[in-house]
N, C-alpha and C positions, 0 to 999 in steps of 0.2 A: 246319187248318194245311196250304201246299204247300210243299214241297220240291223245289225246280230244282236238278239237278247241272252245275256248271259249272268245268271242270279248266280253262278258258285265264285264267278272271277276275282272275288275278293278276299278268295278264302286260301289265297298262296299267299295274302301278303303277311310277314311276320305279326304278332299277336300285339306288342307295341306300337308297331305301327301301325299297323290298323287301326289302334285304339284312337293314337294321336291325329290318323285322320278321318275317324267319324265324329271325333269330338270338334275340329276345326269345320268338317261341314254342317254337323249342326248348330252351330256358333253362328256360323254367318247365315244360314239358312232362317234360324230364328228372329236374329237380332237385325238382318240386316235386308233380307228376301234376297239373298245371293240364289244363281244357279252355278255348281261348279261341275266340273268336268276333270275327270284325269285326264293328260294331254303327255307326248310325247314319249318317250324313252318306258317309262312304265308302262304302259298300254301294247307295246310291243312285243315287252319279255314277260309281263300276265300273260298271254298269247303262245307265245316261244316256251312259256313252264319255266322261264329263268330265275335265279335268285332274285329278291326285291332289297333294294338296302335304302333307296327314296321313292319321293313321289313328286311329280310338278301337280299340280292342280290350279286349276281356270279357272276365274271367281266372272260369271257374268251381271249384266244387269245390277252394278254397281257404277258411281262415281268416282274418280278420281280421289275427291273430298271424300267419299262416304269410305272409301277401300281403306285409305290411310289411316281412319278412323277406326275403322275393323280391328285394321293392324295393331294400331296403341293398345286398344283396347285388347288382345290376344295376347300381347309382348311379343311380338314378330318384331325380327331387327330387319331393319332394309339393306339390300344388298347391290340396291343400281337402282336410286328414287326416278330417275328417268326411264326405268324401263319398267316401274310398277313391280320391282317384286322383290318379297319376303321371304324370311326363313323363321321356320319355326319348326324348331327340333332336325328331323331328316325330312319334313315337308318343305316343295319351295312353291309358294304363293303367289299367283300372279295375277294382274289385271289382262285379259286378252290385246293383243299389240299388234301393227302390222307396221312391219318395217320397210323405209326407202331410202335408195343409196343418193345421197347429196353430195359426200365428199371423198376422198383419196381413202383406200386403207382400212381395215377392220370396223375402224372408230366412228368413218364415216355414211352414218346411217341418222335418218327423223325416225325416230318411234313415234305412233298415236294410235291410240284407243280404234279396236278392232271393233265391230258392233254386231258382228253374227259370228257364227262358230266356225263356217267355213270361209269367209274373211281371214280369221286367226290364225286354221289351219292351212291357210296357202304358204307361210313365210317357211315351216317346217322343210330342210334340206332333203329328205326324201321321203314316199310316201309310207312306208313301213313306221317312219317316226311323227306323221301325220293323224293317226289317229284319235282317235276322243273317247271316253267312257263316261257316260250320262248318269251319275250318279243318283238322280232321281229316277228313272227308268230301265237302269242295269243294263243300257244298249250300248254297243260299241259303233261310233259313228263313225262312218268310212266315206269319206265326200275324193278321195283320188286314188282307189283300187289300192291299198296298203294291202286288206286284207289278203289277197290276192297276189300279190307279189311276195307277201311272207310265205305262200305256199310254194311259191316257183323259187325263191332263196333268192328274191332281185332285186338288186339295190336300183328307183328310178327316182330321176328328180319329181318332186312334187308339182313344183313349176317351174320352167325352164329359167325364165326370164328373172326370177326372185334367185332363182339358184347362183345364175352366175354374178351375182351383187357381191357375193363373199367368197370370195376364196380359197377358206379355211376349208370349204366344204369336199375340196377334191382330197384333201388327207383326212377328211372324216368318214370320205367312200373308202378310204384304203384303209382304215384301222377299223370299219363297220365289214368290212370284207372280212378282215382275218379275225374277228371277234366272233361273227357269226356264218360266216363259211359261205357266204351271202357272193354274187358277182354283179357286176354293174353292168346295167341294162345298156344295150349297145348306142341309141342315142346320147343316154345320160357320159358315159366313156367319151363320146366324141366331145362333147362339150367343154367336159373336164381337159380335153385335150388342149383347148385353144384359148383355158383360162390361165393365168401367169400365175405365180405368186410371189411376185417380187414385192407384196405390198402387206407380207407377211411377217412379221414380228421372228429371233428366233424363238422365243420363248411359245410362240402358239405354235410355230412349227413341231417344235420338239416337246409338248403336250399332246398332239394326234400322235406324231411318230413312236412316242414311249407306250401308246395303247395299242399301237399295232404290235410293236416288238414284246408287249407282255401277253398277246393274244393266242389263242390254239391252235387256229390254223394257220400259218405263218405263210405258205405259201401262196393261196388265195389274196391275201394283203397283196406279196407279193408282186402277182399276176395285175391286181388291179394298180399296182406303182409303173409296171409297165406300161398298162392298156391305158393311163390317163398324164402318160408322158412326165412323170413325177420323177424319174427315177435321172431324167437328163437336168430338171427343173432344180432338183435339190443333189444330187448325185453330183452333177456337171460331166454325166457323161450317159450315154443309152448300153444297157442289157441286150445283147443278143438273145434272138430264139432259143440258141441251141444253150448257151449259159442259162438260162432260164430255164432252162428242163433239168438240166446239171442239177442247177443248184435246188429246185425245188424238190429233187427226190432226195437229194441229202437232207432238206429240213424234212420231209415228210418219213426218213429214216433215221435219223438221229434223235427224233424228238422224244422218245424215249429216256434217252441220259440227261435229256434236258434239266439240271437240278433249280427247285423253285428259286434259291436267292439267287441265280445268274438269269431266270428266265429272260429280265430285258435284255442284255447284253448279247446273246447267242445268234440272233438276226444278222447283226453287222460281221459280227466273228465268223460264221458260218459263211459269208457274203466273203468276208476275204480272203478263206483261207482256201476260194476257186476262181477268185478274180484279182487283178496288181491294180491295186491306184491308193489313193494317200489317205489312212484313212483319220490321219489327226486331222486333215482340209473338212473333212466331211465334219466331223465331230464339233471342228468351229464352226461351219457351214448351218447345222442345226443347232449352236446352242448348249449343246451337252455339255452335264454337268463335271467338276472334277471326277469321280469315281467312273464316267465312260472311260477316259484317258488311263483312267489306274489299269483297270479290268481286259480293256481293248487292243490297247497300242503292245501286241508281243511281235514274235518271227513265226506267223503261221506254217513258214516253208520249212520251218526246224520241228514242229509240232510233235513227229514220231523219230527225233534225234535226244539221244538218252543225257546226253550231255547238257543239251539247252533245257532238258526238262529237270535234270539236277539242280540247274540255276534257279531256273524258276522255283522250284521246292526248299529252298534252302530254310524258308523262315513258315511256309504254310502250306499243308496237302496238294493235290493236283487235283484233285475234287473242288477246290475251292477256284480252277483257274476256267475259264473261258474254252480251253483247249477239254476240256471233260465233254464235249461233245462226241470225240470220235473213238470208236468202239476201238479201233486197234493203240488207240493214245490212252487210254482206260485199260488194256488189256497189258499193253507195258507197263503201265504203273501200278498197276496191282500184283506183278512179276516183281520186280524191283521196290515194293513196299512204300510205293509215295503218293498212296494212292488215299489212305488216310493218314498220314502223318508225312513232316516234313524229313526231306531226306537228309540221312544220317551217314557221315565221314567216319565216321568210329570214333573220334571223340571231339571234344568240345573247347568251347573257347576258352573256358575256366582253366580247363587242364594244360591246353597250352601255355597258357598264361604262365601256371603254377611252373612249366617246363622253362621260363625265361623269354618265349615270344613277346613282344610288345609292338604297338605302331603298324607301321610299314609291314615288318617281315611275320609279324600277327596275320595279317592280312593274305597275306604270299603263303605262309604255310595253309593256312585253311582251305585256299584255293588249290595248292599243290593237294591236297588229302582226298578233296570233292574229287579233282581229273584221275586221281592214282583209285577212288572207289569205281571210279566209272568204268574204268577200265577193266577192275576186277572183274563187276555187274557181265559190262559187255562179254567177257571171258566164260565166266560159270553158265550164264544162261543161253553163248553164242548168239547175241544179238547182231 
């Protein structure tokens, strides 16, 4: 076990919440002779200098009966009475727990009462999220080398045997990859190799999957969807090397244009428009929601065809489509003006109207005007 003392580390976290959590540990510290501990996911990114937006904390040397009691007493609502823990406000309160697999499937686990602090910290999926901060003594308690592998950027199970209990956890390495630039320690990748997840919900699938795809380094996730055999698991097919290098310098070049409201989208988009396979299968495959399907399902082979990108602009900019990844698909539509605004036939549906169109041949003119613009486009700028 190492022990780093560190009296400023509390001083990144925002000014409310701080407040909310030194008043919850002297709450229970008074009333109750709690010891708590910050535990997991914050202990990391205190460390990392990342943004703070919650906190877990550890309540030890409590009851069952006595914790519950805290809680009423606090207004904490419970959010899973069988696995001890609270929320209150952006804190989540917990009794220490150590989990064991009993039955089939995410669900199937016994929670009970952890009774020391590295008991507790064993069940954490990797050591980086294993850590503790002793709120009484401002130490950060490191009982399976976390600290240390945050310096080397390495994702390692914590414990092998607790690890492979849950599943979830080989898309938690892939979306902890690409969130924090992080690669998975070469045991821990093998493991994750010969764990299934057919006993995986889609809706938890496509919760890891949407944090890797909102994540900065996209290729790194990536690598680790390879290196943990994910990509045959949930894909239904394997990534070649040499695609894998393709496509990762494209994410690692295009991520520039990447505009924030498509950021989830751009992963899978980018993914197709260098690989053929079905990507509506995938999309039921994980889950996804209606607006994947909206955003997703285009003709990436048409992407830098003025025509198909007419269609697409008809009703909203090219900025707004999926295809705003690639510099020379941005660089025609900023030529041809559809790059903020939708594209324009030269007049409207009003006017036709007003001309006698209706129905049917409503319909036929509009489309005959778009192909007779495009033509022009193509012509004036010799595309």
């Amino acid at each position: 076990m190492k022990k780093v003392y560190s009296s400023k580390i509390l001083d990144q976290i925002p000014k409310k919440l701080l407040e909310d959590l030194l008043f919850v540990i002297d709450f229970l510290e008074k009333n109750y002779n709690a010891y708590c501990f910050l535990v997991g996911g914050v202990v990391r990114d205190l460390i990392l200098k990342r943004e703070i937006f919650d906190i877990d904390l550890e309540c030890f040397n409590l009851s069952v009966e006595k914790f519950e009691e805290a809680m009423k007493s606090l207004g904490a609502k419970g959010v899973g009475k069988s696995f001890f823990v609270y929320k209150y406000k952006n804190l989540d309160i917990s009794l220490p727990r150590v989990e064991n697999k009993v039955g089939y499937g995410h669900r199937g686990f016994e929670v009970k009462l952890a009774l020391t602090p590295k008991e507790a910290s064993r069940r954490r999926d990797f050591t980086i999220n294993s850590l503790m901060f002793d709120t009484k003594t401002y130490e950060i308690i490191d009982f399976w080398g976390g600290l240390e592998d945050l310096k080397r950027k390495t994702l390692k199970a914590t414990d092998f045997e607790k690890f492979a209990e849950d599943s979830l956890r080989v898309l938690r390495g892939v979306q902890f990859s690409a969130r924090f630039g992080f690669k998975l320690e070469k045991n821990t990748a093998c493991l994750c190799e010969k764990i299934a997840l057919d006993d995986l919900p889609k809706e938890r699938i496509f919760g890891e999957l949407k944090k890797f795809f909102l994540a900065k380094d996209l290729h790194y996730g990536f690598y680790s969807l390879l290196q943990t055999k994910s990509d045959k698991k949930i894909l239904g097919f394997e990534i070649s090397k040499r695609d894998f290098f393709t496509i990762s310098k494209a994410l690692i070049k295009y991520q520039k244009n990447f505009l924030p409201a498509l950021k989830e989208f751009y992963f899978l988009g980018v993914l197709r428009s260098f690989l053929e396979f079905d990507l509506k299968d995938i999309l039921d495959k994980i889950g996804a929601p209606k607006i994947y399907y909206k955003r997703l399902l285009l003709d990436y082979s048409k992407r830098k065809d003025l025509e198909y990108l007419s269609f697409l602009t008809k009703k909203e900019p090219l900025k707004n489509s999926v295809l705003s990844f690639d510099d020379e698909v941005i660089s025609l539509a900023k030529k041809v003006d559809i790059w903020e605004k939708p594209f324009d036939i030269g007049v409207s549906s009003k006017e036709l109207i007003d001309q006698g169109f209706r129905g049917k041949e409503l319909g036929l003119e509009l489309e005959r005007r778009r192909l007779k613009k495009v033509q022009e486009l193509k012509k004036n700028f010799k595309i």
